[in-house]
C-alpha positions as CSV (number, residue, x, y, z in Angstrom):
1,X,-5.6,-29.1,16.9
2,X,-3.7,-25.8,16.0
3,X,-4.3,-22.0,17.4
4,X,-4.6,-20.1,14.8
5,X,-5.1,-16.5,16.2
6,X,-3.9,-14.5,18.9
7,X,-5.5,-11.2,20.5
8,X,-9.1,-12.3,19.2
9,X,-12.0,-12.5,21.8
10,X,-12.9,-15.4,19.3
11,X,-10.3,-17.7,19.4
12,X,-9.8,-19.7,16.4
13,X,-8.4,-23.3,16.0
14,X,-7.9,-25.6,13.1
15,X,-9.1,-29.0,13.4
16,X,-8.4,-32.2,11.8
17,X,-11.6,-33.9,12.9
18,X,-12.7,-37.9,12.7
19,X,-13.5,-37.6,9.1
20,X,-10.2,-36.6,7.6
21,X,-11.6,-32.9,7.3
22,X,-9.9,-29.7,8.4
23,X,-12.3,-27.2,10.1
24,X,-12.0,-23.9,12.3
25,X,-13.8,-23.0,15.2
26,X,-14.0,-20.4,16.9
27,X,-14.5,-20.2,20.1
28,X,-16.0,-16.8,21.9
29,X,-15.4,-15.2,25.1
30,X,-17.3,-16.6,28.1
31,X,-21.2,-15.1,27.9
32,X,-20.4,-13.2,24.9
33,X,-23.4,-11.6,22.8
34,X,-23.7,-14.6,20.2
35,X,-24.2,-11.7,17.7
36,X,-22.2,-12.8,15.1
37,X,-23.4,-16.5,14.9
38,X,-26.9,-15.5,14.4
39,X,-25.6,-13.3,11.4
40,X,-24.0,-16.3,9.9
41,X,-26.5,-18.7,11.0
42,X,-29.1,-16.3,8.9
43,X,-26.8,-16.2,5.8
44,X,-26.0,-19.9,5.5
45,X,-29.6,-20.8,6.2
46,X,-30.9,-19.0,3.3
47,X,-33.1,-20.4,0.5
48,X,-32.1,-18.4,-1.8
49,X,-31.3,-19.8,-5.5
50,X,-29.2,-19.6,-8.0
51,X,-27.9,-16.6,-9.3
52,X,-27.0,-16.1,-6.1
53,X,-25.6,-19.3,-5.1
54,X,-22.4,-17.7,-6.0
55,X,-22.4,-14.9,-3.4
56,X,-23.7,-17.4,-0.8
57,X,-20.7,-19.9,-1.4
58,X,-18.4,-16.7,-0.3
59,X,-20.2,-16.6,3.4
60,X,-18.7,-18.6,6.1
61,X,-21.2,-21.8,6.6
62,X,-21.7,-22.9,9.7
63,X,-21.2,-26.4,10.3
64,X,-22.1,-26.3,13.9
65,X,-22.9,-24.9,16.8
66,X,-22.0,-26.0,20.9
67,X,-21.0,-24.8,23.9
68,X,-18.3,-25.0,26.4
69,X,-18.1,-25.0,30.0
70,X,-15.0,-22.9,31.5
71,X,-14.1,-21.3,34.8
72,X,-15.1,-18.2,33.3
73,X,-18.7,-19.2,32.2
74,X,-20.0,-20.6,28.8
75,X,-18.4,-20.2,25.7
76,X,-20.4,-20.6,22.6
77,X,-18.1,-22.4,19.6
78,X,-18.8,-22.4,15.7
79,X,-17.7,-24.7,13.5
80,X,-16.8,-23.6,9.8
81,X,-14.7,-24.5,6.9
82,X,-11.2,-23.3,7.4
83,X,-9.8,-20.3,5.0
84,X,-6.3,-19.0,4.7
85,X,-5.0,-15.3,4.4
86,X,-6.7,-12.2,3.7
87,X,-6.1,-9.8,0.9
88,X,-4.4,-7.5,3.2
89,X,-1.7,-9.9,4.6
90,X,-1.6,-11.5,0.6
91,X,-0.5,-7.8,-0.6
92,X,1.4,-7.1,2.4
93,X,3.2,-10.2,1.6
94,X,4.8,-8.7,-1.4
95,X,7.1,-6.1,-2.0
96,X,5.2,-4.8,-4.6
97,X,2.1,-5.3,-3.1
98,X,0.3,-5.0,-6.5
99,X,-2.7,-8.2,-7.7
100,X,-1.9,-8.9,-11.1
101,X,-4.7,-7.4,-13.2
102,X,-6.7,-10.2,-14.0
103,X,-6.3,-11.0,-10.6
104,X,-7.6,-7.8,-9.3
105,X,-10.4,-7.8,-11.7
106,X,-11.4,-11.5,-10.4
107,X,-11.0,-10.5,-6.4
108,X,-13.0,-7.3,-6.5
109,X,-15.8,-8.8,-8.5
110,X,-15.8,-11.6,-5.8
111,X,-16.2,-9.0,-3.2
112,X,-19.1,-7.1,-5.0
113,X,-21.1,-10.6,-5.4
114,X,-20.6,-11.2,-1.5
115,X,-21.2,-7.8,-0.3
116,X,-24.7,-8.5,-3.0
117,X,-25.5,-11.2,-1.2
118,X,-25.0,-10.1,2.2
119,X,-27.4,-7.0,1.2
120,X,-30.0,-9.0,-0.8
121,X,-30.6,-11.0,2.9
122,X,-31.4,-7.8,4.6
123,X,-28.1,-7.2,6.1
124,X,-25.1,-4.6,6.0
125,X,-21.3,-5.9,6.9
126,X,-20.3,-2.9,9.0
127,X,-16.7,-3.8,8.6
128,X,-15.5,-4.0,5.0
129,X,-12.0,-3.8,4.1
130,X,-9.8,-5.8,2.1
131,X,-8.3,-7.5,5.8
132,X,-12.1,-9.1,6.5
133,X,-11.9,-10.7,2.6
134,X,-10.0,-14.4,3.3
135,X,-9.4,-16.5,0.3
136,X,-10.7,-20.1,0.4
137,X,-8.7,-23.0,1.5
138,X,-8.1,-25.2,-1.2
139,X,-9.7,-28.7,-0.9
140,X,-7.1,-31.3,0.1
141,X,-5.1,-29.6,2.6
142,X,-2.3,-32.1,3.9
143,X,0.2,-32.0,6.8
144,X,1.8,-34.5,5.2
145,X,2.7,-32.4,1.7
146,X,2.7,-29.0,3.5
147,X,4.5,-29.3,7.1
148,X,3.5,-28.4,10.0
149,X,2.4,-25.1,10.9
150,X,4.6,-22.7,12.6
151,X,4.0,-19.7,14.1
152,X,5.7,-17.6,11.7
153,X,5.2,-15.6,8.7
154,X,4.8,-17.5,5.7
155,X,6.4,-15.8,2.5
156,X,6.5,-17.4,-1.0
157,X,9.9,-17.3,-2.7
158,X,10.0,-20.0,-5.5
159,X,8.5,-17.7,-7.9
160,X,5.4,-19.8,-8.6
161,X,2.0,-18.6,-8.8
162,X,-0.8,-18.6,-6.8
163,X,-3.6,-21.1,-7.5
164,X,-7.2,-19.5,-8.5
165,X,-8.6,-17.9,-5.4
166,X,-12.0,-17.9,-4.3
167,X,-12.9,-15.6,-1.2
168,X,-14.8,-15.5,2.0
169,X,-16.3,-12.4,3.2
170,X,-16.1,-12.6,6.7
171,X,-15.9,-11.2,10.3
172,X,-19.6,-10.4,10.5
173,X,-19.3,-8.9,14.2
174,X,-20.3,-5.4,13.0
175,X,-23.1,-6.8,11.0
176,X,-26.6,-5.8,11.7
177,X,-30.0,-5.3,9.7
178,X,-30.8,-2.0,8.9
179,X,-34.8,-2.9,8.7
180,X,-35.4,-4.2,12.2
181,X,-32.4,-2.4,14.0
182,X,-31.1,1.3,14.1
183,X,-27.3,1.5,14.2
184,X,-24.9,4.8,14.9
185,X,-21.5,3.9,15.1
186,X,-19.0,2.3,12.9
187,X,-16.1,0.9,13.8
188,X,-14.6,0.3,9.9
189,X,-11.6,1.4,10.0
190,X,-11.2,5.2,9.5
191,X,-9.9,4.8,5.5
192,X,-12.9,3.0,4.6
193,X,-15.5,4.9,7.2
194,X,-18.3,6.2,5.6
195,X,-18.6,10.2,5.9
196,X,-21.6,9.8,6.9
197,X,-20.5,8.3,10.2
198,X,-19.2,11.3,11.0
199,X,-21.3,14.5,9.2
200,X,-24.3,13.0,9.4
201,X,-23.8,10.7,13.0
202,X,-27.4,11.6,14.0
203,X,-28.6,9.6,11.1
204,X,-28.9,5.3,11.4
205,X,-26.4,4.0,8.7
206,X,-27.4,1.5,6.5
207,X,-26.4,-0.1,3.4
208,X,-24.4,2.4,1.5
209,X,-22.1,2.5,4.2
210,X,-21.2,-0.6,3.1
211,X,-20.8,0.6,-0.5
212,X,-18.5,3.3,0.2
213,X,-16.2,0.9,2.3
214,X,-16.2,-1.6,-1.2
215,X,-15.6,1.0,-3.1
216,X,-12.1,1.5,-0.8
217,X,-11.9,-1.6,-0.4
218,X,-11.8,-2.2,-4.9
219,X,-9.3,0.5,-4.8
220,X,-6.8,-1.6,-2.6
221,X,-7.2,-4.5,-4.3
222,X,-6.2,-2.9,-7.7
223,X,-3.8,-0.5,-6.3
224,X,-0.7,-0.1,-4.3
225,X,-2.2,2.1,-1.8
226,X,-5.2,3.1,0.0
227,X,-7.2,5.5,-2.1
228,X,-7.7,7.8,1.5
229,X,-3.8,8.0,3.2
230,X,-4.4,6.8,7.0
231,X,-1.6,6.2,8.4
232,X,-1.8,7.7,11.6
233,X,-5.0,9.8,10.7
234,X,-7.4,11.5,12.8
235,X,-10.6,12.2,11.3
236,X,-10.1,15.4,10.0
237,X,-7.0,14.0,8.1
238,X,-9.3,11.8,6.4
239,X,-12.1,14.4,6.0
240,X,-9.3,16.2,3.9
241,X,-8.2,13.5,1.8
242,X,-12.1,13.3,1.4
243,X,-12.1,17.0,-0.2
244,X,-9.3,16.3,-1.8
245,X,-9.9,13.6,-4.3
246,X,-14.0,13.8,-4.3
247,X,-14.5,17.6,-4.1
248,X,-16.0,19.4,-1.2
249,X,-18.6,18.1,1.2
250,X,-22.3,18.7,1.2
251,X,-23.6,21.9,2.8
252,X,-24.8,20.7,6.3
253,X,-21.3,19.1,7.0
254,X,-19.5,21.5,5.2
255,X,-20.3,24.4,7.4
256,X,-20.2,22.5,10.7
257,X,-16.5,21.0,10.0
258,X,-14.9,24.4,11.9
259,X,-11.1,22.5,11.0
260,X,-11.8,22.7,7.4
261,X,-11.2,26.5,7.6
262,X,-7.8,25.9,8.5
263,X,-7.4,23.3,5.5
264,X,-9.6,25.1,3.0
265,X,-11.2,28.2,0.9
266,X,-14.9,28.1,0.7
267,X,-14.5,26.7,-2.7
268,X,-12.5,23.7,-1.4
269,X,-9.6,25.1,-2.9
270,X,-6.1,23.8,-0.4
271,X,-5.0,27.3,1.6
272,X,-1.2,27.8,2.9
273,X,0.6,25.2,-0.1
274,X,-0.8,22.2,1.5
275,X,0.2,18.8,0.6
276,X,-3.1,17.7,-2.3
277,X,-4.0,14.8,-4.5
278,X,-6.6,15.0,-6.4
279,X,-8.4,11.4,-8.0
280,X,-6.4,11.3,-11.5
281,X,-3.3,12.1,-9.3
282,X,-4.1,9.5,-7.0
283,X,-4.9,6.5,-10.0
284,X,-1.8,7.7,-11.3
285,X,0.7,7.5,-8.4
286,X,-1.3,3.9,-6.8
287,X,-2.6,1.9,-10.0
288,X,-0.4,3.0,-13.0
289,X,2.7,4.0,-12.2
290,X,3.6,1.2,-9.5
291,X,2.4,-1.6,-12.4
292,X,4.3,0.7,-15.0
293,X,7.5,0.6,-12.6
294,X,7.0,-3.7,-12.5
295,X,6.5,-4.2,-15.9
296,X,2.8,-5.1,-15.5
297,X,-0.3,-4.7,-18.0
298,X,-2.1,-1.0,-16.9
299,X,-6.0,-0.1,-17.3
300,X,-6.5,1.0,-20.7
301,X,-8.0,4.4,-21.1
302,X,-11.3,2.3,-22.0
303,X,-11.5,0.6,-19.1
304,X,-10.2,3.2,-16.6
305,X,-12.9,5.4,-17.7
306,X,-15.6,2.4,-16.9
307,X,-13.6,2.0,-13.5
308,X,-14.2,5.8,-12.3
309,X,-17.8,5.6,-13.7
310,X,-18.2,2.6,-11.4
311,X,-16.4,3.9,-8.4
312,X,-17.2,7.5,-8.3
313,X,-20.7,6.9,-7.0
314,X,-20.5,4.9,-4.8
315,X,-18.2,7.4,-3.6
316,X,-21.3,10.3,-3.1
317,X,-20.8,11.9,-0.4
318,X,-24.8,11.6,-0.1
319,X,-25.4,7.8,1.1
320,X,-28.5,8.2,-1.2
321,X,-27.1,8.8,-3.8
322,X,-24.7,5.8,-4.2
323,X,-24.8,3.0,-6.5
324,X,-26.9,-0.2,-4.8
325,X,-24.8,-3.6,-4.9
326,X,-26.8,-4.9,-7.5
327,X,-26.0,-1.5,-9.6
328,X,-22.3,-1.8,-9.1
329,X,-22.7,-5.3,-10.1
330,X,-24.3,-4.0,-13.7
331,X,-21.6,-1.6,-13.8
332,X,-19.9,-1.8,-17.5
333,X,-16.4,-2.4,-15.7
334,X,-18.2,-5.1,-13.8
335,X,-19.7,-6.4,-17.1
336,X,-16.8,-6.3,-19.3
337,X,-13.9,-6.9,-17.3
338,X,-14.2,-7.9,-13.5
339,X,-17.0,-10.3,-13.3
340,X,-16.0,-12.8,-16.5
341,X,-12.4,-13.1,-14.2
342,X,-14.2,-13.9,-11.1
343,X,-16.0,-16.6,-13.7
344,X,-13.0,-18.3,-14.9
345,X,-11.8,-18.4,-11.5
346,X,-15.2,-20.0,-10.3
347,X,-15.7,-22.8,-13.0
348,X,-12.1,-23.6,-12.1
């Protein structure tokens, strides 16, 4: 049995169990809310067919279910298949941190069809970003051919490829159901928080929340950087970067963000030669230019143009307004270029 994490209220441990199978289980803090279990519980219990067997195989199933006695109370364990690094720590990985383009095309189509099916069983994530999308452990895994783990970084140097990966969409903490229970507060991480967190906070959210955080989430998997600049950002820095490459907000949270003054005219123009990017600058300087600088394929104009017509809405500042999963899903990038990637990789 190996620990696996560290700093996690739900510890997780890979086991190599009677049957010659690797699992992880996590185990939870003593009298934790079992919150997220009955999430994945929901998802992996589903009926659901076909076309959307696909989504469903990019949940975390949970193999079981029991309980632990401690001197701090009961701790309620989960058993599911293990998975390996997220997207984040692949891309941080890499000097270049860049997805080849196929790639890129293969991972965010993989994290629309999740997100879909999430949705499509009544619930939102609450807490997408690229560092909650894992990708699948192979089948196979040996000790014996791969070593022991250590508790070090591991960084690929021989040059070789990675295999096809498949992803799980996970950490479903945040989750919750939008039809049977009102929530207020996200805790997404500010560069891929909803505005509508903030500007319209007396409002539940619900599922487009979750479409503006995929839509960030897309960007990072096909750029070099964040769309929204957050490193040490308050939310006002984000709110700007916000303006900056979307335009200015709608009226009700225009006028009550008193800061923006200080940032903006009226017309959302940038006052006192302040720092601005606006979303061609930003494709330019994050997608192009980096794979330009590596010697790697770009987006043709063709399907750049079919990117922005798929991301831009479900970038409205206007939750209502944004594209539906299943939308972004008939999206002509989606059509064309991301979602026959994600098949190859699939049927592999």
């Amino acid at each position: 049995m190996s620990k696996t994490s560290k700093g996690d209220p739900k510890l997780r441990h890979l086991i190599h169990e009677v049957s010659k199978k690797y699992v992880a289980i996590r185990v939870c803090t003593a009298d934790s809310d079992p919150h997220e279990l009955n999430v994945l519980s929901d998802l992996s219990n589903s009926r659901r067919d076909l076309g959307d067997s696909l989504g469903k195989a990019m949940i975390p199933f949970i193999l079981d279910t029991f309980e632990i006695q401690g001197p701090n109370g009961t701790h309620a364990c989960y058993v599911t298949l293990p998975a390996k690094m997220s997207l984040s720590n692949v891309k941080d990985g890499s000097y270049i941190r860049l997805f080849k383009l196929e790639v890129a095309r293969a991972l965010a189509a993989q994290s629309a069809v999740a997100v879909e099916y999430v949705h499509s069983q009544g619930f939102a994530h609450g807490d997408l970003h690229y560092g909650n999308v894992l990708i699948q452990l192979p089948s196979g895994l040996d000790y014996g051919q791969y070593g022991q783990p250590e508790t070090v970084a591991i960084t690929r140097f021989d040059g070789k490829e990675l295999p096809s990966s498949k992803i799980l969409l996970s950490d479903f903490g945040e989750a919750f159901s939008p039809t049977r229970e009102k929530k207020f507060e996200s805790h997404t991480p500010l560069v891929n928080r909803a505005p509508e967190t903030r500007f319209e906070s007396a409002n539940p959210l619900s599922f487009p929340s979750d479409i503006w955080s995929l839509a960030c989430s897309i960007w990072d998997i096909i750029g070099q950087n964040p769309l929204f600049e957050g490193f040490l950002a308050t939310e006002d820095d984000i709110a700007c970067e916000h303006v900056d490459a979307l335009g200015i907000l709608p009226p009700d949270g225009w006028n009550k963000w008193e800061v923006r003054r200080n940032m903006f005219s009226e017309d959302g123009k940038p006052i006192d030669c302040r720092p601005y990017q606006s979303w061609e600058d930003r494709f330019e300087d994050s997608v192009q230019q980096p794979r330009q600088a590596e010697g790697m394929p770009l987006f043709e104009p063709a399907e750049r143009d079919a990117l922005f017509s798929m991301l831009r809405p479900m970038l409205s500042f206007k939750p209502e307004s944004r594209l539906s999963t299943k939308e972004v899903l008939a999206s002509e990038w989606m059509v064309k270029w991301a979602l026959p990637e994600c098949a190859t990789i699939w049927k592999s």
